[in-house]
VMD Tcl script that builds the backbone (N, CA, C; Angstrom):
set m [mol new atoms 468]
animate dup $m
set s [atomselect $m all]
$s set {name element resname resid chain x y z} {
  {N N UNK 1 A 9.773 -14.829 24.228}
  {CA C UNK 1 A 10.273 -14.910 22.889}
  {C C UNK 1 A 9.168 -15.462 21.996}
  {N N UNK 2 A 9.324 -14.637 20.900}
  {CA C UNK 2 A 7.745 -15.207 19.940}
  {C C UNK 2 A 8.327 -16.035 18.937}
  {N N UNK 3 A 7.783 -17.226 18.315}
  {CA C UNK 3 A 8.123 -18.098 17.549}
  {C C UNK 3 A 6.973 -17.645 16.330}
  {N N UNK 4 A 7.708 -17.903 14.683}
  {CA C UNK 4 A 6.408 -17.845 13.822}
  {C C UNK 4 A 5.502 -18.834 13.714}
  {N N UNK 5 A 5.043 -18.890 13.010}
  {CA C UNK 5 A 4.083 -19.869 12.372}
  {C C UNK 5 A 4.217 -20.913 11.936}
  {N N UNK 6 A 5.309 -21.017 10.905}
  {CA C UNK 6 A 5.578 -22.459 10.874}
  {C C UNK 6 A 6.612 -23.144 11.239}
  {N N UNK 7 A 7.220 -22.511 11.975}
  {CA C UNK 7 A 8.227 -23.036 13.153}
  {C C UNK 7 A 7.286 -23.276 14.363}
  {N N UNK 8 A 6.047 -23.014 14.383}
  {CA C UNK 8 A 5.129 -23.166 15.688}
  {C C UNK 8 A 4.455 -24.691 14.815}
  {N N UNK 9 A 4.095 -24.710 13.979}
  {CA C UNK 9 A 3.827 -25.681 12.946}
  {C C UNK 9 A 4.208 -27.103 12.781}
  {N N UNK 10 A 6.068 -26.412 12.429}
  {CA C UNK 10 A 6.936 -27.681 12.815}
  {C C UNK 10 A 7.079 -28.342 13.885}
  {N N UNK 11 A 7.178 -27.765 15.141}
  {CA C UNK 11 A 7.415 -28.464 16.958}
  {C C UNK 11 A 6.190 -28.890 16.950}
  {N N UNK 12 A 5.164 -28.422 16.815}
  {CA C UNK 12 A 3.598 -29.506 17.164}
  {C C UNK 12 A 3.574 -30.653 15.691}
  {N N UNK 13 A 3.633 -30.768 14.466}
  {CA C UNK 13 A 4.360 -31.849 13.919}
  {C C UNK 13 A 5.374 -32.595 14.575}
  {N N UNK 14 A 6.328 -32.040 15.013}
  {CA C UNK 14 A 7.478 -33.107 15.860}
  {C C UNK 14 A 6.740 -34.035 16.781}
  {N N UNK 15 A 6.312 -33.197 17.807}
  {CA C UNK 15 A 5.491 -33.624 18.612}
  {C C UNK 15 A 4.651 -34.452 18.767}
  {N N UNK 16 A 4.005 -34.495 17.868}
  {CA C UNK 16 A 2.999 -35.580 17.667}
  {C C UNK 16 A 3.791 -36.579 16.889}
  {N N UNK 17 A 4.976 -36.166 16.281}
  {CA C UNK 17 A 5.382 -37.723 15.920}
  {C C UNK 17 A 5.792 -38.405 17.325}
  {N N UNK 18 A 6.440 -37.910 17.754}
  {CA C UNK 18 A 6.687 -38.321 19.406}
  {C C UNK 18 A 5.832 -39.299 20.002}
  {N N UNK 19 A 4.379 -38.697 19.844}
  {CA C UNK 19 A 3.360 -38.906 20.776}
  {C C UNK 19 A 2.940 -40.029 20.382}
  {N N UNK 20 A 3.126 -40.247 19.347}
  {CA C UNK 20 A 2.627 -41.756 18.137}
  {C C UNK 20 A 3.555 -43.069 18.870}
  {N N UNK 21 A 4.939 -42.757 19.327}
  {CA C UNK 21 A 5.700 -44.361 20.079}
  {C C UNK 21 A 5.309 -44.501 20.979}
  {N N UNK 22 A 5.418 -45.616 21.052}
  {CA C UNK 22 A 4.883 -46.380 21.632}
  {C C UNK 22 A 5.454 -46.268 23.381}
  {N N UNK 23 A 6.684 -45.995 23.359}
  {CA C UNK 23 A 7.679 -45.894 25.118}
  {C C UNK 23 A 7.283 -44.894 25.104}
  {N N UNK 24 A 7.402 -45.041 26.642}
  {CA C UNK 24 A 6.622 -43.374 27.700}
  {C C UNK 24 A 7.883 -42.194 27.314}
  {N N UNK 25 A 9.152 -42.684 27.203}
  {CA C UNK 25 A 9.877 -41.654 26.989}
  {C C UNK 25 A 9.657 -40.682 25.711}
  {N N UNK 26 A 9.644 -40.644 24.891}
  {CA C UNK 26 A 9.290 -40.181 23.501}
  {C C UNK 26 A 8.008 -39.593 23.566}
  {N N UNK 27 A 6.702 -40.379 24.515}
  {CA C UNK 27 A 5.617 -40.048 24.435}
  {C C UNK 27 A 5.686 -38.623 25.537}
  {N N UNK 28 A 6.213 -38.794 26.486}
  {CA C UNK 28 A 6.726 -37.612 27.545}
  {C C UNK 28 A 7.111 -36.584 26.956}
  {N N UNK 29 A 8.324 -36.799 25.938}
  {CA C UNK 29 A 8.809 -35.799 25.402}
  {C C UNK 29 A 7.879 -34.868 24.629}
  {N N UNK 30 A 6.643 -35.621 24.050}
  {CA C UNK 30 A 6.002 -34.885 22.858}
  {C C UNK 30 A 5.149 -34.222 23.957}
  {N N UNK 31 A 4.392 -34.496 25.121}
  {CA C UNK 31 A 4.019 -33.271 26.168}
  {C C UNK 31 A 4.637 -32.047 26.143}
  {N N UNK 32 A 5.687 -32.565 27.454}
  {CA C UNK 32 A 6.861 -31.686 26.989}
  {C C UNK 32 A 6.922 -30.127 26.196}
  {N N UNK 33 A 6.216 -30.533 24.922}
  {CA C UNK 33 A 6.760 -29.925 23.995}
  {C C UNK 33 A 5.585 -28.946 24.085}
  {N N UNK 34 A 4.019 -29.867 24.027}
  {CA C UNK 34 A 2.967 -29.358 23.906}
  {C C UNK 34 A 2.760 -28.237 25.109}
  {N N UNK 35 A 2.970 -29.021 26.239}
  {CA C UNK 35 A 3.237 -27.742 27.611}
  {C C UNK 35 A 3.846 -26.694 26.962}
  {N N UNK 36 A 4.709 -26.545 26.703}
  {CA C UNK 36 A 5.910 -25.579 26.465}
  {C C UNK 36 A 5.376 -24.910 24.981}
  {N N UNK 37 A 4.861 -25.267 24.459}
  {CA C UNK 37 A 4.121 -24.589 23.321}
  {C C UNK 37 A 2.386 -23.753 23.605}
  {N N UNK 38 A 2.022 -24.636 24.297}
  {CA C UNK 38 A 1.165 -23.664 25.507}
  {C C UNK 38 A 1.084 -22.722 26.063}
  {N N UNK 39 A 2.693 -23.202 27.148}
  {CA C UNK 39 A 3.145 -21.454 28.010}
  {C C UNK 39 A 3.165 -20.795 26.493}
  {N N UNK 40 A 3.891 -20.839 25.219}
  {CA C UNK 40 A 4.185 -19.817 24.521}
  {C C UNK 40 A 3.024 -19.117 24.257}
  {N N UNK 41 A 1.723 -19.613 23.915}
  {CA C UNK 41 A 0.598 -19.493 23.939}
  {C C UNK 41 A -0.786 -18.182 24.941}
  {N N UNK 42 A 0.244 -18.512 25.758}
  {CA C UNK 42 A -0.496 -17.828 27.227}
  {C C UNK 42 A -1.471 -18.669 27.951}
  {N N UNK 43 A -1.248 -19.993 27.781}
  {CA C UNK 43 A -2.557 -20.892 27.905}
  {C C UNK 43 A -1.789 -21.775 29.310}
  {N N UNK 44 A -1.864 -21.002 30.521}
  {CA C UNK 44 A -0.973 -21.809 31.688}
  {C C UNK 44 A -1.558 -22.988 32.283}
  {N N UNK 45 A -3.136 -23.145 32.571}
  {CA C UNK 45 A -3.587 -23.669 33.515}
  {C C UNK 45 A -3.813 -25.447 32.088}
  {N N UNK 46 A -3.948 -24.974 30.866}
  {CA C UNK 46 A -3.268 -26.188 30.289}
  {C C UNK 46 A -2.339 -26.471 29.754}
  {N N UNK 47 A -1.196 -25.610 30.165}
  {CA C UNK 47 A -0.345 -25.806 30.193}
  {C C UNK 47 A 0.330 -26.950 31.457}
  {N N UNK 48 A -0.103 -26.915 32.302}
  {CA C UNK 48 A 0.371 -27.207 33.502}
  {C C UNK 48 A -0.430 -28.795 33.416}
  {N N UNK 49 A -1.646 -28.694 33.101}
  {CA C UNK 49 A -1.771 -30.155 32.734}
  {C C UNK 49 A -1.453 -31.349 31.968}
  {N N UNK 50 A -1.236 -30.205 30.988}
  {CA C UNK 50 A -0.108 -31.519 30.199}
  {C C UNK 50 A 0.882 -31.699 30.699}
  {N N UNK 51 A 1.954 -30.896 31.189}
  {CA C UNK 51 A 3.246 -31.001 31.640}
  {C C UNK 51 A 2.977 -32.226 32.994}
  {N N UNK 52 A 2.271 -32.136 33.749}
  {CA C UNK 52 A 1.834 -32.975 34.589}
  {C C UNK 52 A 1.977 -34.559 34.293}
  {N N UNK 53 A 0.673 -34.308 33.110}
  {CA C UNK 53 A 0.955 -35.394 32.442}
  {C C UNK 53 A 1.976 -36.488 32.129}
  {N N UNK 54 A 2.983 -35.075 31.224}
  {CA C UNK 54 A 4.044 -35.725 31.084}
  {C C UNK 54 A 5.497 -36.211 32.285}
  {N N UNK 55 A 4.930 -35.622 33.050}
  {CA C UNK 55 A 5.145 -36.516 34.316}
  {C C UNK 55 A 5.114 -37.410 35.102}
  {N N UNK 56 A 3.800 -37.633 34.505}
  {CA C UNK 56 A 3.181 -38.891 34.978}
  {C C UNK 56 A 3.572 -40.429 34.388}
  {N N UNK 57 A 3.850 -39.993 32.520}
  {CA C UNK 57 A 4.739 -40.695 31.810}
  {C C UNK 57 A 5.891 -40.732 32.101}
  {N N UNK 58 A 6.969 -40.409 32.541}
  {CA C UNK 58 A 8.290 -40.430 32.458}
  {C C UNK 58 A 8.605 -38.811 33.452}
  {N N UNK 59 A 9.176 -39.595 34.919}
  {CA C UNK 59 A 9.461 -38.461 35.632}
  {C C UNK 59 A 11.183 -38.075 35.184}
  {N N UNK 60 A 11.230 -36.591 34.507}
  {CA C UNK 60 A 12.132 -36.209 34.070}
  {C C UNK 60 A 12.759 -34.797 34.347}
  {N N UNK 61 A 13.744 -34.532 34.245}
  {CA C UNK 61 A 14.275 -32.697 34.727}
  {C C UNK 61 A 13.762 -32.200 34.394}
  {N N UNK 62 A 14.029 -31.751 32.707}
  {CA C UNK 62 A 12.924 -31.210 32.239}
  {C C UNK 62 A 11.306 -30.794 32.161}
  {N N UNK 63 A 10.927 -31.645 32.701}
  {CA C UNK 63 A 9.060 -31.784 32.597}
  {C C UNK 63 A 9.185 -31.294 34.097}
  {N N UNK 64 A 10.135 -31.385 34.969}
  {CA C UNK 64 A 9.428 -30.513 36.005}
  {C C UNK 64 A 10.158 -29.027 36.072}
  {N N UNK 65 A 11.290 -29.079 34.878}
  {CA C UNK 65 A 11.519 -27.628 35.189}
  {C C UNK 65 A 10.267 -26.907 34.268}
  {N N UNK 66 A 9.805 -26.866 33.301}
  {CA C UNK 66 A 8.746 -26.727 32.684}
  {C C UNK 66 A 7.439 -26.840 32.992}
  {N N UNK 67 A 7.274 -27.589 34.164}
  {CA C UNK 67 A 5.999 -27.187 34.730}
  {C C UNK 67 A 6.597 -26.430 35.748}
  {N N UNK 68 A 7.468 -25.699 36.128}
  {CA C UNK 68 A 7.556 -25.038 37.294}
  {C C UNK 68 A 7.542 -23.957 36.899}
  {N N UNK 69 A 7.844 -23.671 35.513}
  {CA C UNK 69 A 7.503 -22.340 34.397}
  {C C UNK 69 A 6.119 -22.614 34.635}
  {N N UNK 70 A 5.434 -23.235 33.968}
  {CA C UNK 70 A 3.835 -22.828 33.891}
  {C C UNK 70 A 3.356 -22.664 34.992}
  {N N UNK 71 A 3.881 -23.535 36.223}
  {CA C UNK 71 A 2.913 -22.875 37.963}
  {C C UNK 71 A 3.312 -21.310 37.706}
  {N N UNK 72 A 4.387 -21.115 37.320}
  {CA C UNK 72 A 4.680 -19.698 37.744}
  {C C UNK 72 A 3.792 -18.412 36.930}
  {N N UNK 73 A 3.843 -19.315 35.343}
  {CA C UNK 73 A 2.955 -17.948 34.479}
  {C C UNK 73 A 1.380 -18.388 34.970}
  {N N UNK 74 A 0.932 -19.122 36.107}
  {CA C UNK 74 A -0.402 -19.495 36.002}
  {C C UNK 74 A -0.754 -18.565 37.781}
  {N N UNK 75 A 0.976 -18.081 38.217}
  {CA C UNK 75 A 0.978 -17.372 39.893}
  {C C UNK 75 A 0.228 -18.644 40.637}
  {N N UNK 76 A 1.315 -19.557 40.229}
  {CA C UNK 76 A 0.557 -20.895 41.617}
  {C C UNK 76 A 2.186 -20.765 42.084}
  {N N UNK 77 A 2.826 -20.211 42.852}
  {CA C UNK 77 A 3.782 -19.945 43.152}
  {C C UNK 77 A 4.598 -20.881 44.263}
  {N N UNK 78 A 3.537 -21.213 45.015}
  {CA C UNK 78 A 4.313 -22.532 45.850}
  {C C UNK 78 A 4.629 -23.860 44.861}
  {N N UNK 79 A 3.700 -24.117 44.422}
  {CA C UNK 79 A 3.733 -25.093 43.322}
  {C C UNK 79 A 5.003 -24.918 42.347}
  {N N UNK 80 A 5.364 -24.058 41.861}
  {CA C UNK 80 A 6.483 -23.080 40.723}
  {C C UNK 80 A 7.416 -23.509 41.922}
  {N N UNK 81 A 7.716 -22.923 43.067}
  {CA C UNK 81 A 8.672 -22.975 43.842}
  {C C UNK 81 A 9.368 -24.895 44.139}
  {N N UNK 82 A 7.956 -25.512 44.411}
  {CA C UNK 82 A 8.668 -26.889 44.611}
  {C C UNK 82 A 8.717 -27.413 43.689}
  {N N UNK 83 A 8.521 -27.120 41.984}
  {CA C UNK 83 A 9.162 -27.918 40.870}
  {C C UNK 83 A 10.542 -27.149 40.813}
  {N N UNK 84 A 10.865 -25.953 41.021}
  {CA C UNK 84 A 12.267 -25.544 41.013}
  {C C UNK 84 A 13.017 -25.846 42.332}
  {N N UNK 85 A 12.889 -26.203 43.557}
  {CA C UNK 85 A 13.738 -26.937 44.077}
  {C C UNK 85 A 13.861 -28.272 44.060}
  {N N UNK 86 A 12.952 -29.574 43.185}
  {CA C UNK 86 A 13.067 -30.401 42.328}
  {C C UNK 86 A 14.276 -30.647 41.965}
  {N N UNK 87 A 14.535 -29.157 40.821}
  {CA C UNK 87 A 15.086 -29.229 39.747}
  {C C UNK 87 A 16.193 -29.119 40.145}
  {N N UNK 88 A 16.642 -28.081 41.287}
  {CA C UNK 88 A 17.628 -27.709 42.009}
  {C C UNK 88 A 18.713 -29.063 42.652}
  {N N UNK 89 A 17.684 -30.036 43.135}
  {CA C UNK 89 A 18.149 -30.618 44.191}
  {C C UNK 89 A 18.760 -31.858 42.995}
  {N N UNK 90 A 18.058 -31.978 41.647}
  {CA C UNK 90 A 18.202 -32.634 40.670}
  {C C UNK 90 A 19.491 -32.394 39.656}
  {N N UNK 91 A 20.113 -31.665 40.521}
  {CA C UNK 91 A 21.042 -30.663 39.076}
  {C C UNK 91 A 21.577 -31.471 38.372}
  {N N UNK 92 A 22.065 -32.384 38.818}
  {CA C UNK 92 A 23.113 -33.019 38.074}
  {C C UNK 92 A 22.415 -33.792 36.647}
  {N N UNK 93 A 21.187 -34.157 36.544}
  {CA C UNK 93 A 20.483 -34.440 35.599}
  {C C UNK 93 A 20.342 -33.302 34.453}
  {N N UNK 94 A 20.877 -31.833 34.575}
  {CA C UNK 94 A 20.892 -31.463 33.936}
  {C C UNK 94 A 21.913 -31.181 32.889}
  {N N UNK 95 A 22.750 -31.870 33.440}
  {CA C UNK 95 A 24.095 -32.355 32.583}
  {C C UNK 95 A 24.160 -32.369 31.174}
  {N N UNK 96 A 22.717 -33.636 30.998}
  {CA C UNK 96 A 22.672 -34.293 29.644}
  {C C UNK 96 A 21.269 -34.326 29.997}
  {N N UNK 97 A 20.316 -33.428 29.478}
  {CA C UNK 97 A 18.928 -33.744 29.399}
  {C C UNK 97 A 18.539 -34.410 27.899}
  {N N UNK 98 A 18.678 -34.494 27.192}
  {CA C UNK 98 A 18.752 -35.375 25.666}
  {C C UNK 98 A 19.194 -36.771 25.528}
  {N N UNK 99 A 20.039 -37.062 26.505}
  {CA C UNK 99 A 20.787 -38.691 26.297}
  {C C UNK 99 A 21.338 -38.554 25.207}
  {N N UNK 100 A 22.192 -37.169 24.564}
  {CA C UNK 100 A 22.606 -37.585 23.261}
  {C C UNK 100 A 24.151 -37.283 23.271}
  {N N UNK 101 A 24.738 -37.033 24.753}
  {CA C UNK 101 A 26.075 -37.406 24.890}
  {C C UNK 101 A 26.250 -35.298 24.524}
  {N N UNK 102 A 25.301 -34.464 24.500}
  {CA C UNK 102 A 25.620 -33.387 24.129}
  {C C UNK 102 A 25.123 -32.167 25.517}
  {N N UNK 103 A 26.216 -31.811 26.419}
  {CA C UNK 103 A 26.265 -30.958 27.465}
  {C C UNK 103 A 24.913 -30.081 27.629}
  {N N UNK 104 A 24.327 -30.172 28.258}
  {CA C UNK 104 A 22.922 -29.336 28.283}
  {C C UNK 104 A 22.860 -28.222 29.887}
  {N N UNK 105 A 24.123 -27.915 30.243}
  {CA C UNK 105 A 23.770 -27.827 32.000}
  {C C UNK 105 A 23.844 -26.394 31.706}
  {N N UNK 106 A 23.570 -25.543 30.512}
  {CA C UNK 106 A 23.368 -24.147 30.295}
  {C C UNK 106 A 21.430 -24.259 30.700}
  {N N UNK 107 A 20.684 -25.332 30.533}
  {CA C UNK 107 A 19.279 -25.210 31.219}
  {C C UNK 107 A 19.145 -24.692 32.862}
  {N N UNK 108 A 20.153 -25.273 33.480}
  {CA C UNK 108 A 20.147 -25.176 34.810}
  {C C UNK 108 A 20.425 -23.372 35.621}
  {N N UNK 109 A 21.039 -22.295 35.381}
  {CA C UNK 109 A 21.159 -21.212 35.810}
  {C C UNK 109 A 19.768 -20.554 36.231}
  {N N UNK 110 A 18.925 -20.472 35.154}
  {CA C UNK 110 A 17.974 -19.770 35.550}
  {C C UNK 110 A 16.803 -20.947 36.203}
  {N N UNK 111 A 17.091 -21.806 36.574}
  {CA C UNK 111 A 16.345 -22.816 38.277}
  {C C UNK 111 A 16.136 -21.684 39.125}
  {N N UNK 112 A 17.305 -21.090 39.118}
  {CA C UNK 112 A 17.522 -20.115 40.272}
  {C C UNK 112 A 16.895 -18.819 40.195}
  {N N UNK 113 A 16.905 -18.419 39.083}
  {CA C UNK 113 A 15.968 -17.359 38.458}
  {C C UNK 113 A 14.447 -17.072 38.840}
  {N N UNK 114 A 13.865 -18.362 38.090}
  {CA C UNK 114 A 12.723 -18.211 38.320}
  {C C UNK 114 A 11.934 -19.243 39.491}
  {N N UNK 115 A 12.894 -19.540 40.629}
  {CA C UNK 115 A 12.303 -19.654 41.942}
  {C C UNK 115 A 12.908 -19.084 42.690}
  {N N UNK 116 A 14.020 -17.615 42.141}
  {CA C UNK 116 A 13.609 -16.469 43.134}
  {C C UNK 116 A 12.096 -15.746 42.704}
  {N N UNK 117 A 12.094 -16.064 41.276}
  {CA C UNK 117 A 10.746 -15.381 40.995}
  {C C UNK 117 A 9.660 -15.449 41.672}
  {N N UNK 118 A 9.379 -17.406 41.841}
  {CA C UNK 118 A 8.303 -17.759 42.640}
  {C C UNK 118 A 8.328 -17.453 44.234}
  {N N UNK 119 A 9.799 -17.526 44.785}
  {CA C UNK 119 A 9.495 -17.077 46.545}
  {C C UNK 119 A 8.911 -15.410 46.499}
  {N N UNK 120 A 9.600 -14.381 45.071}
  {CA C UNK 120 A 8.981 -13.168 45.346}
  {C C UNK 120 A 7.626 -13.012 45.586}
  {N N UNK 121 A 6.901 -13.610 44.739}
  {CA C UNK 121 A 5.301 -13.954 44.564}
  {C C UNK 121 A 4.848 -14.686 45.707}
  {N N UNK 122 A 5.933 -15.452 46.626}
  {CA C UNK 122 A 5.008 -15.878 47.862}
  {C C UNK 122 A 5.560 -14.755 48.889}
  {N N UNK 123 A 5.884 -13.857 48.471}
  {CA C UNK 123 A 6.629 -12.737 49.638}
  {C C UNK 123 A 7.429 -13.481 50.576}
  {N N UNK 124 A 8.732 -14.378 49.915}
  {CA C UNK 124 A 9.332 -14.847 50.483}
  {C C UNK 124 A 10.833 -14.324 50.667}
  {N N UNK 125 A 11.224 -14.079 51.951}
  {CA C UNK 125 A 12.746 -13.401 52.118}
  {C C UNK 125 A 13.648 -14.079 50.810}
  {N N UNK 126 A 13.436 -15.265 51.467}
  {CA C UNK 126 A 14.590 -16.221 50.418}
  {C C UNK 126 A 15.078 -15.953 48.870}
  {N N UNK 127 A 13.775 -15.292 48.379}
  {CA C UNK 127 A 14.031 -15.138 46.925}
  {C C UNK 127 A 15.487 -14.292 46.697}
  {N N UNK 128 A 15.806 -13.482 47.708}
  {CA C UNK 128 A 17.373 -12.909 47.635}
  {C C UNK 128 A 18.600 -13.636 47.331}
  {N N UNK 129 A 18.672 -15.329 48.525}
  {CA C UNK 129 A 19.339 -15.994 48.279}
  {C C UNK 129 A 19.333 -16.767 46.968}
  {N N UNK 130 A 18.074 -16.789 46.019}
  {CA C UNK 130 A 17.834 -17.374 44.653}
  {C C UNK 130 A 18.521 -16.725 43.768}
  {N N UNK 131 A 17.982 -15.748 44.044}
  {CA C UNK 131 A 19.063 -14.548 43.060}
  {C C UNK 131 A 20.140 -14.416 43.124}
  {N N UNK 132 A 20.445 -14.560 44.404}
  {CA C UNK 132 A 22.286 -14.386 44.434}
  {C C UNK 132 A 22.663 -15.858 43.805}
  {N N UNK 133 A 22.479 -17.154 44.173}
  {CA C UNK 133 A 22.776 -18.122 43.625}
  {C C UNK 133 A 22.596 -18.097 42.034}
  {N N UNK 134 A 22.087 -17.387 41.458}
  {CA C UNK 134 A 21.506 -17.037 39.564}
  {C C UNK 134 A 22.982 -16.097 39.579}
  {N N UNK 135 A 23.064 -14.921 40.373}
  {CA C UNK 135 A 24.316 -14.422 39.812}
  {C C UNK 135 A 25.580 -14.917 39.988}
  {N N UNK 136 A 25.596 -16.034 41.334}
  {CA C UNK 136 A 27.095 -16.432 41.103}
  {C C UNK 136 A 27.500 -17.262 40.377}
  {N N UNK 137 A 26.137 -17.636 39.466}
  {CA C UNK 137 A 26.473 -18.719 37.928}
  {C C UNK 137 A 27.030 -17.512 36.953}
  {N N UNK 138 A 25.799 -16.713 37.011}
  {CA C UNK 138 A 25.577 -15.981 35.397}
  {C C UNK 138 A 26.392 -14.173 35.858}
  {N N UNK 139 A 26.660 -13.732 37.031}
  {CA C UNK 139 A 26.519 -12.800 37.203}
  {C C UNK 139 A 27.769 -12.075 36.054}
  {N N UNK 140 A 28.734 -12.658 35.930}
  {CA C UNK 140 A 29.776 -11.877 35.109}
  {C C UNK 140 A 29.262 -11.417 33.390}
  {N N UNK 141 A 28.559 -12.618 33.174}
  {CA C UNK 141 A 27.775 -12.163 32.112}
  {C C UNK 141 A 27.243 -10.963 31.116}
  {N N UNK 142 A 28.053 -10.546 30.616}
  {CA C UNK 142 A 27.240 -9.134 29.414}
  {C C UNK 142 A 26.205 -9.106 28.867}
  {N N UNK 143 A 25.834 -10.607 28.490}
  {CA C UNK 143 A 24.797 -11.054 27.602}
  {C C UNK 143 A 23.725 -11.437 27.983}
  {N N UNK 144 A 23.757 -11.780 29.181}
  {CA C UNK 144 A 22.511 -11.910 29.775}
  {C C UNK 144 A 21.287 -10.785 30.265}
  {N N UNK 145 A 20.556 -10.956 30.227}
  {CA C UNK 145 A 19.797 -9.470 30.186}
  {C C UNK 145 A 19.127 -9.780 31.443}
  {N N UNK 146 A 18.872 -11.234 32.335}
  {CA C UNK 146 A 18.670 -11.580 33.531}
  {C C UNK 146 A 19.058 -10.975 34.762}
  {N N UNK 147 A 20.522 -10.700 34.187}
  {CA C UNK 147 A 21.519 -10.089 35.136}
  {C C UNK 147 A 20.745 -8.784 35.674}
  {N N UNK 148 A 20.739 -7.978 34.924}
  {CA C UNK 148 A 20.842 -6.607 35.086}
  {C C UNK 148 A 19.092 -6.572 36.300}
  {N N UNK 149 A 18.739 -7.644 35.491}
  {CA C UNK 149 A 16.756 -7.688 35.990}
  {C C UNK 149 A 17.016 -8.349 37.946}
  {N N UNK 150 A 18.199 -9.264 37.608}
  {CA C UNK 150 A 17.847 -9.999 39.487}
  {C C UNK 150 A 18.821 -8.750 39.773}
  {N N UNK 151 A 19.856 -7.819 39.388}
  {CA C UNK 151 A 20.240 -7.232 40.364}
  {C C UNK 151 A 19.539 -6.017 40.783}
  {N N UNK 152 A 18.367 -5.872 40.052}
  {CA C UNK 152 A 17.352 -4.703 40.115}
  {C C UNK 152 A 16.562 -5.017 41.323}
  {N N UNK 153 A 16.339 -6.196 41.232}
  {CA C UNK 153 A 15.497 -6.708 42.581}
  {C C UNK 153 A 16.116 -7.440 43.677}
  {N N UNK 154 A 17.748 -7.380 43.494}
  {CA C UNK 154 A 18.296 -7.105 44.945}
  {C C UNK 154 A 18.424 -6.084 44.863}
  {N N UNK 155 A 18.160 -5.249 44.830}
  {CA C UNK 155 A 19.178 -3.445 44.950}
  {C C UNK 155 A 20.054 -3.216 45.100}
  {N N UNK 156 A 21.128 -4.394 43.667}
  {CA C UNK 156 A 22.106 -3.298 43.720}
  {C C UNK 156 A 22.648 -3.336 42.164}
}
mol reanalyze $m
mol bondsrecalc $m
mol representation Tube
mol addrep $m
């Protein structure tokens, strides 16, 4: 998904206000952001270092589901694979990733997604069982356009 210009503008402004407090949390978050404005970028391998980073500040769901995106757009695929069973084994943190009392566990479906992605890339059987676990969240779904893509690569 492409973002414009000054909506790309505004999140690296946010961001760096972030990065300015002083607690690791806030300062994490403004990584976070920068990773993830990176992947948008095509820029994986610093992508993956900041996200790291922001790991290093404040170990959080987020920052490792987001670096498990960038192992993956960077094809470090084992790496991609063990930040998404992380995230997996973490679910319940995805409840409330904000602390702002506002349901966030629509982040969590595609965990499953894109570490069937990463076992495909290690030519791993398993990625079947990833996928099936992605459709028995999302599979009824119309709207998802995921759907139609993991049942292409189970065959059916």
């Amino acid at each position: 998904m492409s973002i414009g210009v000054a909506t790309t503008k505004f999140i690296a402004k946010l961001a760096s206000g972030l990065a300015s407090e002083l607690l690791p949390e806030p300062q994490a978050f403004a990584k976070i952001i920068e990773g993830d404005l990176l992947l948008k970028r095509g820029d994986a391998p610093s992508a993956v270092k900041t996200l790291t980073d922001a790991n290093n500040l404040l170990d959080t769901w987020l920052g490792h589901y987001e670096l498990g995106r960038a192992y993956l757009d960077a094809g470090l695929f084992v790496e991609a694979d063990s930040e998404f069973d992380r995230c997996a084994t973490r679910r319940g943190e995805a409840l409330e990733l904000f602390m702002d009392n506002v349901p966030t566990f629509g982040y969590f479906p595609p965990v499953y997604y894109l570490q069937g992605r990463a076992q495909e890339g290690l030519k791993s059987p398993g990625f079947a069982d990833s996928y099936r676990a992605y459709l028995s969240i999302r599979g009824p779904s119309t709207e998802d356009p995921l759907v139609a893509e993991v049942r292409k690569s189970l065959g059916q």
